[in-house]
MMTF fields as JSON, N, C-alpha, C and O atoms, coordinates in Angstrom:
{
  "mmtfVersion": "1.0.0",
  "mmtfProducer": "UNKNOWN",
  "numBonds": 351,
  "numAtoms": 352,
  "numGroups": 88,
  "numChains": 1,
  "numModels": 1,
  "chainsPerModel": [1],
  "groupsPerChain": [88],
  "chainIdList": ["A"],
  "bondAtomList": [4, 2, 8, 6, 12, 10, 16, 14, 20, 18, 24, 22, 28, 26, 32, 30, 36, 34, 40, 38, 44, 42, 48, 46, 52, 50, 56, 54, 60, 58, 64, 62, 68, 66, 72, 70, 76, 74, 80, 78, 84, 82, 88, 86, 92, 90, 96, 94, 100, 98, 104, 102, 108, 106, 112, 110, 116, 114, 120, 118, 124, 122, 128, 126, 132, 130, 136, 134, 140, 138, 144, 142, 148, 146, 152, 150, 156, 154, 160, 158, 164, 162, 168, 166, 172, 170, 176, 174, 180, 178, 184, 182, 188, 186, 192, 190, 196, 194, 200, 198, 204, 202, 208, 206, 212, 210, 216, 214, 220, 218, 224, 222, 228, 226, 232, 230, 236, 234, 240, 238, 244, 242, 248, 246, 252, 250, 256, 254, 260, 258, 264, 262, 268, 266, 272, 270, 276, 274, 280, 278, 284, 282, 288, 286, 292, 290, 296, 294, 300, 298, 304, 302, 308, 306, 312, 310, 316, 314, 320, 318, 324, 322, 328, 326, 332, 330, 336, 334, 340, 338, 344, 342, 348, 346],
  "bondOrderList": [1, 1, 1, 1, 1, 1, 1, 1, 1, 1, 1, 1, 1, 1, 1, 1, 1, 1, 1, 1, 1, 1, 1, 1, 1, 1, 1, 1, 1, 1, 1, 1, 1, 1, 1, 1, 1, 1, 1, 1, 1, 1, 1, 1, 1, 1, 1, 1, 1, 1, 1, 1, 1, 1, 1, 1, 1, 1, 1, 1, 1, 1, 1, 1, 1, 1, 1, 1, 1, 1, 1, 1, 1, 1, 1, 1, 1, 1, 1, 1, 1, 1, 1, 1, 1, 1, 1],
  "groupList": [{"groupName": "UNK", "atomNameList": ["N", "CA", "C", "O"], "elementList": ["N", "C", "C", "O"], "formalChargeList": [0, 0, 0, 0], "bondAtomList": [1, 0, 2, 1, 3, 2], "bondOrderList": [1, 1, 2], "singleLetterCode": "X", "chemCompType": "L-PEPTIDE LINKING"}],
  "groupTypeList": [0, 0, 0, 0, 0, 0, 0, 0, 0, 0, 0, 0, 0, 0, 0, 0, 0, 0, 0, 0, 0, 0, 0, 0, 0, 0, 0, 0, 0, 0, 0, 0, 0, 0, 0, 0, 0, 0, 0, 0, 0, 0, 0, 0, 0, 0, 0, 0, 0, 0, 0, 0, 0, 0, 0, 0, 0, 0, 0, 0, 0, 0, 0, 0, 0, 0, 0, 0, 0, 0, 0, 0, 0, 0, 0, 0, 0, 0, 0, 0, 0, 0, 0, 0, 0, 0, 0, 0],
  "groupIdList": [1, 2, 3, 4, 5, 6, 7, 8, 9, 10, 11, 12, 13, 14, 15, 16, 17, 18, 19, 20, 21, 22, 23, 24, 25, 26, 27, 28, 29, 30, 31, 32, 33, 34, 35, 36, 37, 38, 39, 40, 41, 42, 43, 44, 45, 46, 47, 48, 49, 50, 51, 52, 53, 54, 55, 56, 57, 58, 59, 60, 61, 62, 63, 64, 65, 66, 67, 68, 69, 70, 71, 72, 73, 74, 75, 76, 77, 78, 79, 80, 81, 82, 83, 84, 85, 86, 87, 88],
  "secStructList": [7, 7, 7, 7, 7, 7, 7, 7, 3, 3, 3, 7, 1, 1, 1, 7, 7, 3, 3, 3, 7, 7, 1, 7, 1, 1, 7, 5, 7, 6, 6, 6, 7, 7, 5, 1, 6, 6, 7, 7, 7, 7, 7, 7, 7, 7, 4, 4, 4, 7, 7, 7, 7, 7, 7, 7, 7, 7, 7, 7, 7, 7, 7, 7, 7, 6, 6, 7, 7, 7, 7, 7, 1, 7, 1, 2, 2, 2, 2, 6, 2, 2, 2, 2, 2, 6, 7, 7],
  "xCoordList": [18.659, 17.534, 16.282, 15.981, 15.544, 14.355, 12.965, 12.743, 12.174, 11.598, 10.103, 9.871, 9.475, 8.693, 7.18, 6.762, 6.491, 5.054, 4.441, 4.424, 3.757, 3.051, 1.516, 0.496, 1.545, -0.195, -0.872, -0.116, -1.88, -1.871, -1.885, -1.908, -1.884, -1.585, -3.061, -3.724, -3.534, -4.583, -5.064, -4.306, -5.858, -5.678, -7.187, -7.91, -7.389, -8.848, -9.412, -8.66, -10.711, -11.71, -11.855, -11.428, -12.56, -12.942, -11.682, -11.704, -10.809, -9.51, -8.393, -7.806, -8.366, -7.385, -5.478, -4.442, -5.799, -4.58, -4.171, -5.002, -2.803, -2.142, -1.911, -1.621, -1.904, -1.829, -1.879, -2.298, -1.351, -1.321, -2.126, -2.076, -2.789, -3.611, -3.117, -3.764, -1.6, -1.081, -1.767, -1.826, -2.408, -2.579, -3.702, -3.476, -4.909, -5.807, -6.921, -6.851, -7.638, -9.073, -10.017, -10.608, -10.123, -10.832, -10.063, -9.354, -10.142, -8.698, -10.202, -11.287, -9.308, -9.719, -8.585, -7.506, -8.764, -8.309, -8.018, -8.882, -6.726, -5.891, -6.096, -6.335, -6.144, -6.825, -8.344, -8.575, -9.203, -10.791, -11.469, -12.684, -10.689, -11.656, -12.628, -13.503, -12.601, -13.522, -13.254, -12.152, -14.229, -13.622, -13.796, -14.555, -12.82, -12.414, -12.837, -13.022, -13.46, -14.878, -15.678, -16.268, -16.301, -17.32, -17.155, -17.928, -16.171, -15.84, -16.77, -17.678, -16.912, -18.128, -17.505, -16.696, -17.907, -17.233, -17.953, -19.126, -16.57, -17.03, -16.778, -15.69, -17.854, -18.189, -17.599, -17.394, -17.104, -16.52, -17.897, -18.899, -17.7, -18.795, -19.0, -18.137, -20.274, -20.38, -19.728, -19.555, -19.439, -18.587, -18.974, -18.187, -20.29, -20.423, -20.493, -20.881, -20.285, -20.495, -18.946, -18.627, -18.015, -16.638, -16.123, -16.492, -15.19, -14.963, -13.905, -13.218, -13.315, -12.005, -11.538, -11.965, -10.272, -9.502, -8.768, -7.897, -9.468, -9.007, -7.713, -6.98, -7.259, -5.717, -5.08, -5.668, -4.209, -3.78, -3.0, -2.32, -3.385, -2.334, -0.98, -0.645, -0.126, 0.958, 1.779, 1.737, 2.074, 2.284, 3.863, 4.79, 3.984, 5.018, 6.026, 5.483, 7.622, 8.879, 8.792, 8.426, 9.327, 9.864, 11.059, 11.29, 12.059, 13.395, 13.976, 13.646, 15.109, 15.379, 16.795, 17.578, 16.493, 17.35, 18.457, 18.142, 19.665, 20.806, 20.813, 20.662, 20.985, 21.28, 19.798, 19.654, 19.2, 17.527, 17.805, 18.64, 17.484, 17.305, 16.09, 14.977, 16.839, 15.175, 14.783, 15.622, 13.329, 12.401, 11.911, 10.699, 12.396, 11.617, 10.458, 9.723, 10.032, 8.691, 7.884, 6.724, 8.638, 8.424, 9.356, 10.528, 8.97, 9.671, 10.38, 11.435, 9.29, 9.458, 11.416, 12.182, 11.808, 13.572, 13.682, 14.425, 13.629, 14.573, 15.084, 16.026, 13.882, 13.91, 14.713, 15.141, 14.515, 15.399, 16.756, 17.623, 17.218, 18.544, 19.077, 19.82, 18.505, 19.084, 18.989, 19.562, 18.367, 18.389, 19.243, 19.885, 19.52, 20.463, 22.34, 22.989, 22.754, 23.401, 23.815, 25.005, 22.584, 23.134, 23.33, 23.706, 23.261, 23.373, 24.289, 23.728, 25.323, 26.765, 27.615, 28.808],
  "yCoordList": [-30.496, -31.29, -30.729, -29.551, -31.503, -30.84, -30.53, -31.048, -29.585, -28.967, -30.332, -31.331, -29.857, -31.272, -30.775, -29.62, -31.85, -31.415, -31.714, -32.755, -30.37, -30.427, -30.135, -29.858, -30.204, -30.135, -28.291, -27.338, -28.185, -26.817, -26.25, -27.094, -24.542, -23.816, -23.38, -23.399, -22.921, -22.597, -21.518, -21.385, -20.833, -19.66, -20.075, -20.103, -20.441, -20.807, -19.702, -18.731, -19.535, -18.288, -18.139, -17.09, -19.238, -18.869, -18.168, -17.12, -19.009, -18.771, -17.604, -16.804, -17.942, -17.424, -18.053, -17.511, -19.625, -20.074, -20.896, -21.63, -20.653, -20.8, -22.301, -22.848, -23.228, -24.543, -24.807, -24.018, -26.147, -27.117, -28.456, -29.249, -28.428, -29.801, -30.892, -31.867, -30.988, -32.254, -33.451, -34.57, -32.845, -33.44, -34.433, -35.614, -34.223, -34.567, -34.693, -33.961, -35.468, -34.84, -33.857, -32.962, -33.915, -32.799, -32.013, -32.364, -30.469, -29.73, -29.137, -28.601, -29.714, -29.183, -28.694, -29.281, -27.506, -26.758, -27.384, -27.647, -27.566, -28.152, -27.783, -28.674, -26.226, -25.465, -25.359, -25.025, -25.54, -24.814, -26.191, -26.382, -26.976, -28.357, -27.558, -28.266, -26.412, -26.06, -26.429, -26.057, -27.248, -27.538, -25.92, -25.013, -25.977, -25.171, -25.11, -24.011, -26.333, -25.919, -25.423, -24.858, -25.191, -24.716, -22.729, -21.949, -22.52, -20.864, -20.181, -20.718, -19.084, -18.409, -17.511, -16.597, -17.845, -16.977, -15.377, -15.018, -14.577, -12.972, -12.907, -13.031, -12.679, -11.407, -10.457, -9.838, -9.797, -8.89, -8.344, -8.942, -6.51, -5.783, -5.816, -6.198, -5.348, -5.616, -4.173, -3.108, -4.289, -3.41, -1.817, -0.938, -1.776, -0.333, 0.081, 1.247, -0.395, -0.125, 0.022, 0.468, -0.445, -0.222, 0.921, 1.705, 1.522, 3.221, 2.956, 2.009, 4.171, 4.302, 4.588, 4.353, 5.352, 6.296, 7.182, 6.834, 8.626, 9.751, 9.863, 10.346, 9.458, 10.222, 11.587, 12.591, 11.715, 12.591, 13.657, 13.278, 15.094, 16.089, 16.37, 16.891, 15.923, 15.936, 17.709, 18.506, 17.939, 18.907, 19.244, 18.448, 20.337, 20.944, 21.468, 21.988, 21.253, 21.215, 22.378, 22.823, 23.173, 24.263, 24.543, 24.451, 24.907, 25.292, 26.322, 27.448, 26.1, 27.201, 27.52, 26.791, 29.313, 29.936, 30.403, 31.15, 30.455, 30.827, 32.315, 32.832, 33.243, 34.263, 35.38, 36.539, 34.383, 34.769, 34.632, 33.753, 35.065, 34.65, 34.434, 34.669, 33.656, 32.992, 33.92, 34.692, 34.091, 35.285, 35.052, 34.837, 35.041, 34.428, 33.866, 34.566, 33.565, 33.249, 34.289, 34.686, 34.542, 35.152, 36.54, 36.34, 37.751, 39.03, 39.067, 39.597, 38.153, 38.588, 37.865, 38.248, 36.349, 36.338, 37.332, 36.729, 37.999, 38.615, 40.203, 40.992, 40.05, 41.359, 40.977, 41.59, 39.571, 39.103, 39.041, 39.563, 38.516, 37.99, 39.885, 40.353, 40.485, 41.964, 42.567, 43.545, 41.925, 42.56, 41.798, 42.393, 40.657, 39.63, 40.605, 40.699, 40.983, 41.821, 42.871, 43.119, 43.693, 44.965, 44.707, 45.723, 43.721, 43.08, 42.447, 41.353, 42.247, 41.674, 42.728, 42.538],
  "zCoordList": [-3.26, -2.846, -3.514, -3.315, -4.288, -4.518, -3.502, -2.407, -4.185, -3.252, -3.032, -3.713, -1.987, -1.321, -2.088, -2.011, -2.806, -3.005, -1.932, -1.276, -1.749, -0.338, -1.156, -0.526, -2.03, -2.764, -2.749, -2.941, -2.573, -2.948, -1.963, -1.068, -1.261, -0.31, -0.435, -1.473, 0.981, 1.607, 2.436, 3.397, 2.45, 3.662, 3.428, 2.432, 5.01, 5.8, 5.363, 5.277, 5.008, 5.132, 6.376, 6.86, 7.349, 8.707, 9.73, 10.375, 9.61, 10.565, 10.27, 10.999, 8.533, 8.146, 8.183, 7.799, 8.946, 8.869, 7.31, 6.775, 6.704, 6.286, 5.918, 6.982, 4.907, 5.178, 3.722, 2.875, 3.489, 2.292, 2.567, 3.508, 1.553, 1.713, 1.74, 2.121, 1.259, 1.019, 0.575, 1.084, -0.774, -2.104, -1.347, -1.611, -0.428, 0.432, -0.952, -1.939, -0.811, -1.565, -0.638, -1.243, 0.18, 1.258, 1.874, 2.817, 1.247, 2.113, 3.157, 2.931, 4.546, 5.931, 6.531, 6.443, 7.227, 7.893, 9.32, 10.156, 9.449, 10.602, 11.568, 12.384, 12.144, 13.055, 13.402, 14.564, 12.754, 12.594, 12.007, 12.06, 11.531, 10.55, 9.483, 8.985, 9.134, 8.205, 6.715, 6.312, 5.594, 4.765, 4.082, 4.422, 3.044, 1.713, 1.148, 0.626, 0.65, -0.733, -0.335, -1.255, 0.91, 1.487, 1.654, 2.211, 1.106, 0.709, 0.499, -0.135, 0.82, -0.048, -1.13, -0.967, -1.965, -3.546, -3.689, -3.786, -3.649, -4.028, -5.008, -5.57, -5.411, -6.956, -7.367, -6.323, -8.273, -9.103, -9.282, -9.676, -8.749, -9.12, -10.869, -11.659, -11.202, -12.297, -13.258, -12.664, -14.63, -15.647, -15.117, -14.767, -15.178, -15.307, -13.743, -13.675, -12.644, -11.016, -10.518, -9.416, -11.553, -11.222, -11.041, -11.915, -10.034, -9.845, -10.458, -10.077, -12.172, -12.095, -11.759, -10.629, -11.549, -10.938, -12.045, -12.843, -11.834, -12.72, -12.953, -12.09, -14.088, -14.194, -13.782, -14.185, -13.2, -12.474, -13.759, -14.713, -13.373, -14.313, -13.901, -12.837, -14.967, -14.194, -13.746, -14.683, -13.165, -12.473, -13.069, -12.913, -13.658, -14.674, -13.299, -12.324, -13.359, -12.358, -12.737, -13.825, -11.304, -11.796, -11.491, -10.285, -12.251, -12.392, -11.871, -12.242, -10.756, -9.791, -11.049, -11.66, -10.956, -12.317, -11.947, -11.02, -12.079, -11.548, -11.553, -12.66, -10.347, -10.501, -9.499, -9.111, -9.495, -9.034, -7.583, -7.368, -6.816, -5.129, -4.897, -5.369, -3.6, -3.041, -2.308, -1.845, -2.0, -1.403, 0.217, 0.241, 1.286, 2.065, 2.917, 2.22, 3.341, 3.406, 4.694, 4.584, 5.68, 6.844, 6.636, 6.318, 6.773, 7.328, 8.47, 8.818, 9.146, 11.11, 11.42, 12.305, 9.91, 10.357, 9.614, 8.84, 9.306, 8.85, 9.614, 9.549, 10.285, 11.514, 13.299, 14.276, 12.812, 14.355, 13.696, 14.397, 12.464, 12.355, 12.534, 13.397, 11.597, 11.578, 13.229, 13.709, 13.659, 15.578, 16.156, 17.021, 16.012, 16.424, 16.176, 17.218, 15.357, 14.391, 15.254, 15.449, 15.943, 16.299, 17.434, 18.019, 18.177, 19.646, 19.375, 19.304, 19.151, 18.842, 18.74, 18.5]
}
């Protein structure tokens, strides 16, 4: 079945509801009656007021080496597991 022209799709400024004009010459809003042409148009800041965004450095992997052990971060396990140990 082909698909239905429902004319163009809409999102109310005022309301925010969702809608097709169904190829209307006046798209009004079904919910709110607000017409569509009546939008208020936002601006694109101008060239030089635009913020870029700094490229990021990429951050070099580091490679866990076979044969190396890991170091742990805290002393204090390693003083319970070894107390844990003599209490068994």
């Amino acid at each position: 079945m082909p698909p239905k022209d429902l004319g163009t799709k809409h999102a109310c400024f005022k309301c925010q509801t969702k809608f097709y004009d169904m190829k209307k010459p006046v798209p009004l809003c079904p919910k709110c009656g607000a017409d569509q042409r009546e939008a208020p148009v936002v601006k694109a800041p101008p060239a030089e007021k635009r913020i870029r965004a700094t490229p990021r450095k990429a951050e070099p992997e580091v490679d866990h080496v076979e044969g190396e052990e890991d170091i742990p971060l805290a002393e204090d396990e390693d003083e319970d597991a070894v107390a844990e140990d003599e209490d068994a």
